[in-house]
N, C-alpha and C positions, 0 to 999 in steps of 0.2 A: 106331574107338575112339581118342581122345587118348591121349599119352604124355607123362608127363614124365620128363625125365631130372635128376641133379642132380651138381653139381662144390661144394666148398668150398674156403677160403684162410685158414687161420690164418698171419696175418704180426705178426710182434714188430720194433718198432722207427720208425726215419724213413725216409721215401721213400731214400733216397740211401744209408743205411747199414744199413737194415732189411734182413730177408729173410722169407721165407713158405715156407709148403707148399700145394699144390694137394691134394686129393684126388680123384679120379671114384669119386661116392661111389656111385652107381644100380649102375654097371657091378664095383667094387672094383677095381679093375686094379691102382689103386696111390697113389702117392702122388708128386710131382716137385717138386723147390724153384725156387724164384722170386725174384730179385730185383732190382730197378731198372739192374744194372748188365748182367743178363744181357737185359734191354727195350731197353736205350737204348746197350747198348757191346756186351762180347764176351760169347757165351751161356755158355762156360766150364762146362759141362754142366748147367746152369740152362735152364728153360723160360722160355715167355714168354707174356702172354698173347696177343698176335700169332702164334707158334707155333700156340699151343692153334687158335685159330680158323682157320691156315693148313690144321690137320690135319681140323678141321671143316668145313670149304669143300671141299678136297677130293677127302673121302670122301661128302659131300650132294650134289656134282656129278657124280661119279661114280655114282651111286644113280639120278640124274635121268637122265645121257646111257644106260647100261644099260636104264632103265625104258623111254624113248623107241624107243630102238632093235627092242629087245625088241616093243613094241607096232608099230613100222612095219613088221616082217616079219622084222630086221636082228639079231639076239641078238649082242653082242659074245663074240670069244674071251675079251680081254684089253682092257682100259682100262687105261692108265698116266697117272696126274692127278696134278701136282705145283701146291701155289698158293704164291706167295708174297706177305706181307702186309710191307707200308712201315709203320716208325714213325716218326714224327717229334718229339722232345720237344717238350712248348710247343706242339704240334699237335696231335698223334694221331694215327690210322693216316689214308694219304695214298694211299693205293694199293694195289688186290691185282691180281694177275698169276696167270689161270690158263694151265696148259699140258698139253696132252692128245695122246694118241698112241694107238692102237690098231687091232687086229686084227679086224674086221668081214666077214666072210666075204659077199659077194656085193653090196657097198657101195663106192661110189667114192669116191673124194676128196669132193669137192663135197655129196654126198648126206652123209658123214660132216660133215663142217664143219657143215651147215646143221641137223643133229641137235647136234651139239655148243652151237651158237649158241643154238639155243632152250634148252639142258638150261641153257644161263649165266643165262639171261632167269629159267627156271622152277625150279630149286630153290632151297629154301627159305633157306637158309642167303645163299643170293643176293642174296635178296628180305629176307632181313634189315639184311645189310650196304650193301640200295641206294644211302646216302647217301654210299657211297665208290667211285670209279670202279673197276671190273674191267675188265679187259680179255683175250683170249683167244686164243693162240696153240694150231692146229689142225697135228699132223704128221702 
């Protein structure tokens, strides 16, 4: 069965002096403000939408390497997946950087990496963002 999920952005103003609010509207969690200054300079407790989909990437990678593992025999204790996403003004995002670490009970190094490397390839959030290089650091 499909899901949708849904986010909103009421923003007031010009790129550069404007500001917004996010909402996660599916989920209600909350609501976090946005604005150009906190995308392209210091986040000064502003989101970004680079954030947003840092914490989306992830938390979908982490679902994928779990899922895998899980079906290879390998159920992780613990995943720790940190991503981070490049902006570039006048570009766009330019780069994501995932990083992953975990506790695998009867799993090698090797055998982890090469679970991790497919969960990069297969989820979704991945596979959405193709058009930007990832790349993936295995501890």
């Amino acid at each position: 069965m499909a899901t949708t999920r849904n986010a909103a952005c009421e923003w007031h103003g010009s790129l550069t002096e404007g500001s917004g609010r996010v909402s996660l509207e599916s989920s209600g969690l909350g609501t976090f403000d946005v604005t150009w200054a906190s995308r392209a300079e210091d986040p000064d407790g502003r989101t970004s939408p680079e954030e947003l989909i840092a914490a989306a990437h992830a938390s979908c990678f982490s679902m994928a390497l779990s899922s895998g593992l899980a079906k290879a025999g390998h159920p992780p204790t613990t995943l720790n997946t940190s991503a981070e996403v490049d902006f570039q003004p006048g570009e766009g995002i330019t780069g994501i950087r995932l990083h992953v670490a975990g506790d695998v009970p009867g799993l090698d190094a090797d055998g982890f990496r090469e679970a991790a490397e497919a969960a990069k390839v297969g989820c979704p959030v991945s596979k959405a963002l193709a058009a930007v290089p990832i790349t993936l650091t295995v501890d």
